[in-house]
FIKOLZA-1660 file (N, C-alpha, C; in steps of 0.1 Angstrom, whole numbers, plus 5000, padded with zeros to 4 digits):
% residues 83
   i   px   py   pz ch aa at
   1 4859 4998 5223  A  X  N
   1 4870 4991 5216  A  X CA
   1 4864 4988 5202  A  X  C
   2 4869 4995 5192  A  X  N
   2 4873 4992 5178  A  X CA
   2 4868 4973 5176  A  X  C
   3 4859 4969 5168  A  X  N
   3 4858 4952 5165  A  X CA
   3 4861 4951 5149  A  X  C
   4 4859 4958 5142  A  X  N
   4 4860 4955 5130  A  X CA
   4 4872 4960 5129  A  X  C
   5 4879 4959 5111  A  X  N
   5 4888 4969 5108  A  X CA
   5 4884 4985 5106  A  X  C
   6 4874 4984 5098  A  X  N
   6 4867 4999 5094  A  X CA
   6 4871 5009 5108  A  X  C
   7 4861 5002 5119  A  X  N
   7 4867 5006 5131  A  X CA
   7 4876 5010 5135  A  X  C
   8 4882 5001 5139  A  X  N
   8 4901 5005 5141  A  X CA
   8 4907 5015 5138  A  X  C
   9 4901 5014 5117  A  X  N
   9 4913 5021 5112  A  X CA
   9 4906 5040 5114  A  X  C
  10 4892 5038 5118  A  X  N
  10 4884 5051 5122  A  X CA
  10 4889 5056 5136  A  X  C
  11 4892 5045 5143  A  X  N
  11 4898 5050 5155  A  X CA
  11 4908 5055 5151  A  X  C
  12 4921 5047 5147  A  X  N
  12 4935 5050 5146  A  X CA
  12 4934 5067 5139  A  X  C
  13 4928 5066 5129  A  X  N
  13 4932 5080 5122  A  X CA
  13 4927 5089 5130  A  X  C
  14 4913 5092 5137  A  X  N
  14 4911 5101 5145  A  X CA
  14 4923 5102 5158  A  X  C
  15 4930 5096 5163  A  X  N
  15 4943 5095 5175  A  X CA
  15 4956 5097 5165  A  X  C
  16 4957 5099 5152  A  X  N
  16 4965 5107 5145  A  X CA
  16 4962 5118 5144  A  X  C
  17 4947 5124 5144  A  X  N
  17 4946 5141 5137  A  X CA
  17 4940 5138 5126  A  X  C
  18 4940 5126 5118  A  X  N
  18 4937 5127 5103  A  X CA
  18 4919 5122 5105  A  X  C
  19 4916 5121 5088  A  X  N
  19 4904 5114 5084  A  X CA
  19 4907 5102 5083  A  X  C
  20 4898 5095 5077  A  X  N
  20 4900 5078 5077  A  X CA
  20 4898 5079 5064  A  X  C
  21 4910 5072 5055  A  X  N
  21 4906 5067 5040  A  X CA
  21 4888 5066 5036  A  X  C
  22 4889 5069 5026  A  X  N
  22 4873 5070 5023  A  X CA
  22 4873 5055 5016  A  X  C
  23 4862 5049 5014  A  X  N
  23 4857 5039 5006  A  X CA
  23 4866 5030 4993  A  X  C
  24 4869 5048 4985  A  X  N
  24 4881 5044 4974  A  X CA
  24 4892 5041 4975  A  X  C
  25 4896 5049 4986  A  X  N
  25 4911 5046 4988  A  X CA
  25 4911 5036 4995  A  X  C
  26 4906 5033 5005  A  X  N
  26 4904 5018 5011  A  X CA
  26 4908 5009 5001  A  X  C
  27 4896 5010 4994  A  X  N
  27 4897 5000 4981  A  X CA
  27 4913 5000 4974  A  X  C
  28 4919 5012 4967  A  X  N
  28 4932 5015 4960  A  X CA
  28 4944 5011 4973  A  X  C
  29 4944 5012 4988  A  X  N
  29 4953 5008 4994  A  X CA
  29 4954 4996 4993  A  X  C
  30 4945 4989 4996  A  X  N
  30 4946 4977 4997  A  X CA
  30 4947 4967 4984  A  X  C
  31 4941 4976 4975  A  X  N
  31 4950 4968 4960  A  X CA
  31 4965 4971 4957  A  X  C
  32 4969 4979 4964  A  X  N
  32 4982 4982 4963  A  X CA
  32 4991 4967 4971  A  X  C
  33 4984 4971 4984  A  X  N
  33 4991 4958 4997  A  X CA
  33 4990 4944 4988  A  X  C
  34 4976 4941 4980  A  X  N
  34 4975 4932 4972  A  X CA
  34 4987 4926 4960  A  X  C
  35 4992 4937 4952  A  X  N
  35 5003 4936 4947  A  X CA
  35 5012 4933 4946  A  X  C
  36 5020 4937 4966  A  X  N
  36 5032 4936 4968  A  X CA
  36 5033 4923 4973  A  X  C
  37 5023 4916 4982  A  X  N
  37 5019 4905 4991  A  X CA
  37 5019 4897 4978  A  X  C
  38 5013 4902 4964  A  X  N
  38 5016 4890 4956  A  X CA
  38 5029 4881 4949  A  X  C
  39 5033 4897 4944  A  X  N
  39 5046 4900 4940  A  X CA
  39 5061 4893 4946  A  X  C
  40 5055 4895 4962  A  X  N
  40 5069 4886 4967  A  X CA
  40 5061 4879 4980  A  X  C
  41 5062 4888 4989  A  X  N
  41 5061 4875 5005  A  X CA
  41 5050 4887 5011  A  X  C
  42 5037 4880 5017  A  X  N
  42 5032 4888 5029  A  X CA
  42 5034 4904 5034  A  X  C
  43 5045 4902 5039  A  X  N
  43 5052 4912 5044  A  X CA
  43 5057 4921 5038  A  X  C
  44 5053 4921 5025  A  X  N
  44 5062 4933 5018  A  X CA
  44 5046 4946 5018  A  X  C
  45 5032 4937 5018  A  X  N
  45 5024 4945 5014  A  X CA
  45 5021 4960 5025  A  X  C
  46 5023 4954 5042  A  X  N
  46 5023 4968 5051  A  X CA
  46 5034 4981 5047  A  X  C
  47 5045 4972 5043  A  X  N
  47 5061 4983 5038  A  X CA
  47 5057 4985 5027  A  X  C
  48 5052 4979 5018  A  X  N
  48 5047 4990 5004  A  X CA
  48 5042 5002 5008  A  X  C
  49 5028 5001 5013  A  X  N
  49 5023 5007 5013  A  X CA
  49 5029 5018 5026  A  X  C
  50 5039 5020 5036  A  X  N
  50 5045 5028 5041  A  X CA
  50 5049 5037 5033  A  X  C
  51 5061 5027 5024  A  X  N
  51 5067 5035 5015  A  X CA
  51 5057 5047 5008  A  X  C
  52 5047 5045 5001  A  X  N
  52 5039 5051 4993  A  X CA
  52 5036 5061 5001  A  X  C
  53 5030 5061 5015  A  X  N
  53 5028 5073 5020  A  X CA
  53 5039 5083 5023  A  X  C
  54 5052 5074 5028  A  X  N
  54 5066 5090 5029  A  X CA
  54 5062 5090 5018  A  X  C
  55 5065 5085 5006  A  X  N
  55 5068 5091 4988  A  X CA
  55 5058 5101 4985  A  X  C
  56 5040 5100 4993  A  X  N
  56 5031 5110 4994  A  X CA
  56 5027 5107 4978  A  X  C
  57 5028 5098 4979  A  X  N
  57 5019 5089 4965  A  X CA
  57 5002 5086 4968  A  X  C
  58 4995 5091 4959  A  X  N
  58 4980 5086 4961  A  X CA
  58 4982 5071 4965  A  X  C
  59 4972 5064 4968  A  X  N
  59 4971 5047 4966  A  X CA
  59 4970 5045 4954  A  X  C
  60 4962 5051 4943  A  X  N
  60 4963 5044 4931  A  X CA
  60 4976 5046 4925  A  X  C
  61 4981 5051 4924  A  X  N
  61 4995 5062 4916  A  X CA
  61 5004 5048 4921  A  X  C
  62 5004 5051 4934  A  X  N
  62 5014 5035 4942  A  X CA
  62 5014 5023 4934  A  X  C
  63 4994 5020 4933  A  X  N
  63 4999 5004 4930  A  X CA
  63 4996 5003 4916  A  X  C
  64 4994 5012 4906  A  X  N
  64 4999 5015 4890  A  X CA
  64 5011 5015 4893  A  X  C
  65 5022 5021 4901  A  X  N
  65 5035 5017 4900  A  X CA
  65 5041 5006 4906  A  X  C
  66 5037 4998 4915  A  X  N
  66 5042 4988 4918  A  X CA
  66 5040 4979 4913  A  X  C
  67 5025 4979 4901  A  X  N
  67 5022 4966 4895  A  X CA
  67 5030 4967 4880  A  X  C
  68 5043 4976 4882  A  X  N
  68 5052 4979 4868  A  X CA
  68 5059 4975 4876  A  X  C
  69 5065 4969 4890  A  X  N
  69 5081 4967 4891  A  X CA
  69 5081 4951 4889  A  X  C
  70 5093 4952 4886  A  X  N
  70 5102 4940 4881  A  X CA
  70 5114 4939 4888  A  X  C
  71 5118 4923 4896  A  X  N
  71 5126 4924 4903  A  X CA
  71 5140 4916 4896  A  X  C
  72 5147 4917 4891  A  X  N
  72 5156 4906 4887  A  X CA
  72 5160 4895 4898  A  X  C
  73 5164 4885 4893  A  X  N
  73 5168 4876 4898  A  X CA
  73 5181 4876 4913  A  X  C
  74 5175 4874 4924  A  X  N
  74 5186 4877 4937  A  X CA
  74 5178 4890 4942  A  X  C
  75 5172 4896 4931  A  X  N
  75 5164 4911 4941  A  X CA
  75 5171 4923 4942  A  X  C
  76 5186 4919 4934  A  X  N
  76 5194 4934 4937  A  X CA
  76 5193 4943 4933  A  X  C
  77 5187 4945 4922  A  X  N
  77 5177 4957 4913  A  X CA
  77 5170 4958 4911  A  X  C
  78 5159 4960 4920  A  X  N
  78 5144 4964 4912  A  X CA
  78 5142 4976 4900  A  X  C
  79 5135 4977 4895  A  X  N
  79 5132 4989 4885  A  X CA
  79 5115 4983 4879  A  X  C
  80 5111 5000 4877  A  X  N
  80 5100 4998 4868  A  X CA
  80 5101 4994 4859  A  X  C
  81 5091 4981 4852  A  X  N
  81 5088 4978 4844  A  X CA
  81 5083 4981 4832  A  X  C
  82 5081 4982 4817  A  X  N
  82 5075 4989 4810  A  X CA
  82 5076 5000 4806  A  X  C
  83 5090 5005 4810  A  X  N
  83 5090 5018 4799  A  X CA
  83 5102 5018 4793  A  X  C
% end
């Protein structure tokens, strides 16, 4: 049994098929999750970073663009910020 996360997340992706995020991307996911957990509540940062993988967005690419959205007031429009 998996004790750490490194672990886990080495287990989990081998029981998918895949490789396990390397060092960087580790790093770029989790500043991404960082972001969104900032940005609004906890919970947004596992669904961010879902989102980003369907979208088939790098992790960096993701949280360069998430750290551009802007939510208006009530939340019923988000849009990127800055351009």
């Amino acid at each position: 049994m998996a004790t750490d996360a490194e672990g886990w997340i080495e287990a989990f992706a081998r029981a998918l098929g895949l490789d396990a995020p390397s060092a960087p991307e580790r790093e770029a996911i989790l500043a991404l999750a960082g972001v969104a957990a900032h940005a609004s509540e906890r919970t947004a940062a596992p669904l961010a970073c879902w989102l980003a993988a369907r979208a088939g967005l790098d992790p960096e690419a993701a949280r360069a663009l998430a750290g551009r959205i802007e939510v208006e007031p009530g939340g019923a429009h988000p849009h990127p910020g800055g351009d």
